[in-house]
N, C-alpha and C positions, 0 to 999 in steps of 0.2 A: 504494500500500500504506500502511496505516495502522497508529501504534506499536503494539503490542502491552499497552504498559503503559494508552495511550489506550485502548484497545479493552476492557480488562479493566475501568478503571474508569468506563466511558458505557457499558456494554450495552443499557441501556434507547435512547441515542441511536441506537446502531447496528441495533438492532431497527427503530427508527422513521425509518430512513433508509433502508433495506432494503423496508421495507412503502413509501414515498413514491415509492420507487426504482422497484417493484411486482420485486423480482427475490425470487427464494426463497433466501435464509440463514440457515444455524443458526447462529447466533453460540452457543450454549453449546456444541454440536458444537466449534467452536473452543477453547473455555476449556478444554472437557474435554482437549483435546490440549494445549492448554496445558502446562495442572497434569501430564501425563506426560509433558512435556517435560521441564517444570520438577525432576522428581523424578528423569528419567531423570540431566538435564546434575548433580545435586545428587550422583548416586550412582560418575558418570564421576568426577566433580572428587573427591571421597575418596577413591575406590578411586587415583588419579593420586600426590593427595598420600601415599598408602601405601607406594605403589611406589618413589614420588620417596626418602624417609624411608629405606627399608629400601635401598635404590640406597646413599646416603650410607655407611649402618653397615657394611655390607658392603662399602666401600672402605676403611674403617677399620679393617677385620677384622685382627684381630695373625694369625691360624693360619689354615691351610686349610682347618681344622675346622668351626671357626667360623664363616668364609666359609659354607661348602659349607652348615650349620646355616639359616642365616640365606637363602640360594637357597632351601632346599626348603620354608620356611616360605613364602617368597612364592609358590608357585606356585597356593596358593588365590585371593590377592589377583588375579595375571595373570588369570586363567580368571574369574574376576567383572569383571573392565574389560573385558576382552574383549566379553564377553558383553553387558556395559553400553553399549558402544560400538555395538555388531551392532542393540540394536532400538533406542540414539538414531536410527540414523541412518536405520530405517524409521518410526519417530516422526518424524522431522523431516522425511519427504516426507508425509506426512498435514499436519504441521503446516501447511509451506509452501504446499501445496496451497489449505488451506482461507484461508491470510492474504494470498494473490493472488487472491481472492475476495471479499474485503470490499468491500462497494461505499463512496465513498466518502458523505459526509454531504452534502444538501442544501443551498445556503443559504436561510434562512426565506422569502426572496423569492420561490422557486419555486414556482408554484402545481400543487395537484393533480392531477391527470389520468392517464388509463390509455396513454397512444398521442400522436403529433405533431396529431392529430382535437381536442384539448382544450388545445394552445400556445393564448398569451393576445397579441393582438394590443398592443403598447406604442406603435408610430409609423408613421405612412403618410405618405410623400413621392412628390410628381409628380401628374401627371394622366393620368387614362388615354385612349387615343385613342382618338376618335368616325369610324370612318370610315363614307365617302358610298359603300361600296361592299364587295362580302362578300370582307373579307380570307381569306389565304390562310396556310395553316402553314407554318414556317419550311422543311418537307421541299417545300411545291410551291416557294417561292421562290428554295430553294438549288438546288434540280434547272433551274428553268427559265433561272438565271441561270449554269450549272456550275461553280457554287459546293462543290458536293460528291456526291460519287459510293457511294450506299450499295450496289446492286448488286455492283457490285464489291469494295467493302468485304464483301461478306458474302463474296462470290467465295475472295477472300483470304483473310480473316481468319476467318471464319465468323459466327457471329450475333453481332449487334451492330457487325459490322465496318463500317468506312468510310472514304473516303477526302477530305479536304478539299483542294480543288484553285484554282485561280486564284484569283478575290477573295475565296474563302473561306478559303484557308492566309493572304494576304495578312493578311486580318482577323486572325485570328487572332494574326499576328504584330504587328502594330499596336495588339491591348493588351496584348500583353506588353511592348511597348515603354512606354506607355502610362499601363501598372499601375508598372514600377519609375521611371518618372519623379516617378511623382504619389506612390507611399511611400517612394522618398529624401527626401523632404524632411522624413520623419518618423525622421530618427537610425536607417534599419536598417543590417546590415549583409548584402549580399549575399552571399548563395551559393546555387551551382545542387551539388545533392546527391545523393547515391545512390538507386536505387530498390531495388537489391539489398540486403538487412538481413539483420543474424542474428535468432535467435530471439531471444536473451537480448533483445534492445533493441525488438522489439515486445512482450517482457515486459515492460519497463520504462515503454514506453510507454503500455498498458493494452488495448495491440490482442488481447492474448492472456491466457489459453486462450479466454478467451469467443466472440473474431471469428473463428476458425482459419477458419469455411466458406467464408469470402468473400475469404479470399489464396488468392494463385498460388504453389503451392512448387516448390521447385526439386529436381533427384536428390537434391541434394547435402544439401537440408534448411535451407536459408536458404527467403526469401522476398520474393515483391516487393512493395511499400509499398503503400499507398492512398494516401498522402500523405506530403509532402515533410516534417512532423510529427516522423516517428520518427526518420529519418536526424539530423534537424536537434536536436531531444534526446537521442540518442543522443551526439552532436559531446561533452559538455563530461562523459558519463559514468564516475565513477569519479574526478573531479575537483574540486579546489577552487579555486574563484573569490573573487577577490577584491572585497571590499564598495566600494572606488571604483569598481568595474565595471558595476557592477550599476543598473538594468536591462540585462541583456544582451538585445540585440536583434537578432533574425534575417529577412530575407527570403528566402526559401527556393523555388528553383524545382525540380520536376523531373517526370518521368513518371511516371503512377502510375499502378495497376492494382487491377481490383474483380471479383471472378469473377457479381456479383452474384446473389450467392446465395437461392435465396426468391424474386426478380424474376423468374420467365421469361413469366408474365404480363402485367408493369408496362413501358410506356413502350419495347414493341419495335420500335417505328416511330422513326427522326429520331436525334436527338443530345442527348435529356433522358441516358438509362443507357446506359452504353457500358462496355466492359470496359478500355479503354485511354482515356488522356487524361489533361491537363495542368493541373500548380497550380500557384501562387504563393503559397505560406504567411505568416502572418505567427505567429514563434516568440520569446516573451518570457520569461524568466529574474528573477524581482526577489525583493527582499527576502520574508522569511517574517512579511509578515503582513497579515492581511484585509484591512486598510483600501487597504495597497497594491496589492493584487490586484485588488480593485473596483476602483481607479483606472486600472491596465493593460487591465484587460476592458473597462470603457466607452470605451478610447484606441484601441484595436484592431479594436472594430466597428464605432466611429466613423469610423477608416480607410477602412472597405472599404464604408461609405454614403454617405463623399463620391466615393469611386469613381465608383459606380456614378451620382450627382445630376450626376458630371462628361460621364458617359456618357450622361445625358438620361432612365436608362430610371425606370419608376416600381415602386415597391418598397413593400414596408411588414418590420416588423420583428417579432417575435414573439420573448418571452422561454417557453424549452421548460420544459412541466410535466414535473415526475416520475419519470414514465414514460417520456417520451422522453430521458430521462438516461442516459447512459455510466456504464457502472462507476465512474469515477476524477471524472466531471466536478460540482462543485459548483454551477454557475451558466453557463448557455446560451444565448445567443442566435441565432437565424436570420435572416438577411436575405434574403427571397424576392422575385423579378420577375415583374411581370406579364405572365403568356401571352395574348396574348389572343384568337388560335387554341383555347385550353383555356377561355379566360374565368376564368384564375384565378392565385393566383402560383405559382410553383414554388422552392422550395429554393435558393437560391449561393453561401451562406458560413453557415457556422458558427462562432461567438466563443464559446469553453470558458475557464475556469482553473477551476486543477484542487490547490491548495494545496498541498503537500509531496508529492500522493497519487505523482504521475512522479515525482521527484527524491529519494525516498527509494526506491524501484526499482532507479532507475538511478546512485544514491550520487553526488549534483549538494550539493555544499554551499559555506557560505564561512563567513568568523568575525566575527560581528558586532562592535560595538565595542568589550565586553569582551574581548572574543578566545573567547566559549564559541562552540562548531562549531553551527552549524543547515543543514536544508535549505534550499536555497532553492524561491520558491513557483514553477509554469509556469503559461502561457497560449497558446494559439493560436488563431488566426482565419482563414481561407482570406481570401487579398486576393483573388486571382478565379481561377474554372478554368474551361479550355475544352477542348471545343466546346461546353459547355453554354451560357457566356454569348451565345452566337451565335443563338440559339434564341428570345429576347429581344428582342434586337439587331434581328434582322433584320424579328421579327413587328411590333413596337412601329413602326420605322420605314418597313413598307413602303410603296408610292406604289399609286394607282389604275392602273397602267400597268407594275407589277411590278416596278419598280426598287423600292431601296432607298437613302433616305438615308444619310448616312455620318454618327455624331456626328463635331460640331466636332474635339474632342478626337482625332480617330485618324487626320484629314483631312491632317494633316501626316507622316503616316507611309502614305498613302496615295496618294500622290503628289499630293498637294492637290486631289483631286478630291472632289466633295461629296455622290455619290451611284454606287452599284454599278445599273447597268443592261443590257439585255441589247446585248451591241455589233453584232449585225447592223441592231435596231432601229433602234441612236443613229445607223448612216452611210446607212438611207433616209430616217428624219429629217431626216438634215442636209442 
């Protein structure tokens, strides 16, 4: 959410952040309620101080007379607050409505486009594999290795359902292990968080009113996460942090859920979209202002590129135009792997910050060194989520003979073995 005072004097910026954005807002729709905001809170606060005034005199009252004179004089002033109060407070759900809707401003670096069809390619690392033989999709290699059991997943769970089982839950758990060795060493602080949130804090967070289609809600009217994101900004909500603290840094695991709303089309086959599955966020907290934000944003997807360079897989990086912006998000990054099943990359991490837009939401501030209050700015970047990364993983590295290599990196949590093969094969081999 962005100040109001801000908003009042850039209209023209927020007009032209809205059109880059491609989202439809009336920013004068807003001014308008504004100014009856402004008129209504102007007519509450006199009518107060009236009541306050005349409150006074009539405890000073000498006579009962007098008293009783000076009550029935106010009973016009009552019935005008009253009343003044009755439509601030339907003014002020129009208001509120329309200023959780502001998107927020671009930064200049983004370039234009309507859709993720028009991201600008910025860095490509790795090579891609030339195989002597017609590779296979991550869904024959996982099946013929039972590595995972989608059948059944659907069985269970219903569509999109599945179930990862021996070297494939093994994987799994070997870059989680993997992921938080390789971003300790970048000052986070860990924690595994809730998936269960209130509303209020995917308000704060920016997932809402806009995302509602694609949570899971609960009777009760909570909701479960997409990411470990909201919970983990949520943590410092309604609080002040101190400026020796700051960057505050979070690593964040937990389960998250996507009803994938709009997808029933897209990516029904394998372990690209799934409705259930797992991340390790990275959640950053720093000082309010640009320069510092740019520097946390390129420290965070920098993170999650040497991940992946540790993992062996080849990638390239894309900074998102425009249109593939979030409400709240100023500046984006994507880090995609290459399928090569697809012959193309796919999506793994997303690096946002996002300026005060979260933390004045969710009332996240501290006192800079004069001691005046500000927000502070966020950032988040997904370090890695699975079972998508496996999908990669597995297609990138398999062998002519259906095994799959193991990167170096995960071989120690794999019981040092250097490659997933099918085990009836490996003991007529031997």
């Amino acid at each position: 959410m962005l100040d109001i005072k801000f908003i009042r004097d850039n209209k023209d910026l927020i007009k032209e952040g809205a059109r880059k954005k491609r989202m439809d807002f009336d920013v004068e729709k807003l001014i308008a309620a504004d100014d009856k905001r402004r008129e209504l809170m102007t007519l509450v606060e006199n009518k107060r101080a009236e009541q306050n005034a005349a409150s006074e005199k009539i405890a000073k009252a000498q006579t009962q007379e007098e008293r009783q004179a000076l009550i029935d004089s106010m009973q016009d002033v009552k019935k005008d607050l009253q009343d003044g109060e009755e439509k601030l407070k339907e003014v002020m759900k129009d208001w509120q409505l329309l200023m959780v809707q502001v998107p927020n401003i671009p930064d200049i670096s983004v370039p234009e486009g309507e859709s993720d069809a028009d991201n600008r390619e910025v860095k490509t690392w790795g090579d891609k594999p030339k195989f002597a033989f017609e590779p296979k999709s991550h869904i024959e290699l996982m099946q013929s290795l039972d590595m995972v059991d989608l059948d059944r997943g659907t069985k269970v769970s219903g569509f999109r359902g599945y179930f990862l089982k021996n070297d494939g839950a093994l994987l799994s758990f070997a870059i989680w292990q993997a992921a938080l060795e390789h971003f300790m060493t970048k000052k986070f602080t860990p924690m595994i968080v809730p998936s269960l949130v209130k509303r209020e804090t995917l308000m704060g967070s920016g997932y809402l009113p806009q995302g509602e289609e694609d949570l899971y809600k609960t009777q009760d009217g909570d909701f479960l996460a997409g990411t470990a994101e909201v919970a983990t900004m949520g943590f410092h909500s309604n609080e002040i942090l101190d400026l020796k603290d700051l960057p505050v840094k979070f690593l964040s695991f937990s389960p998250c859920f996507r009803r994938e709303a709009g997808s029933h089309g897209k990516d029904v086959k394998g372990l690209i979209r799934v409705h259930e599955f797992f991340k390790v966020e990275q959640v950053v907290l720093c000082e309010a202002s640009h320069a510092e934000s740019v520097v946390q944003h390129e420290a965070v997807n920098r993170n999650t590129e040497e991940f992946i360079e540790l993992l062996g897989i080849p990638y390239h990086t894309v900074i998102n135009c425009g249109g593939d912006l979030g409400l709240g998000q100023v500046k984006k990054y994507d880090i995609e792997l290459w399928v090569p099943g697809e012959n193309t990359y796919r999506e793994i991490s997303s690096a946002s910050y996002f300026h005060d837009f979260q933390t004045r939401r969710l009332n996240i501030r501290y006192r800079d060194t004069e001691g005046k209050m500000k927000y502070a700015h966020s950032l988040n970047s997904t370090a890695i989520p699975t079972p998508r990364i496996l999908v990669s993983l597995v297609e990138n590295f398999q062998q002519a003979d259906g095994s799959i290599l193991i990167p170096k990196i995960l071989q120690k949590y794999m019981g040092g073995r250097e490659k997933i093969e099918n085990v009836q094969k490996a003991q007529i081999t031997t």
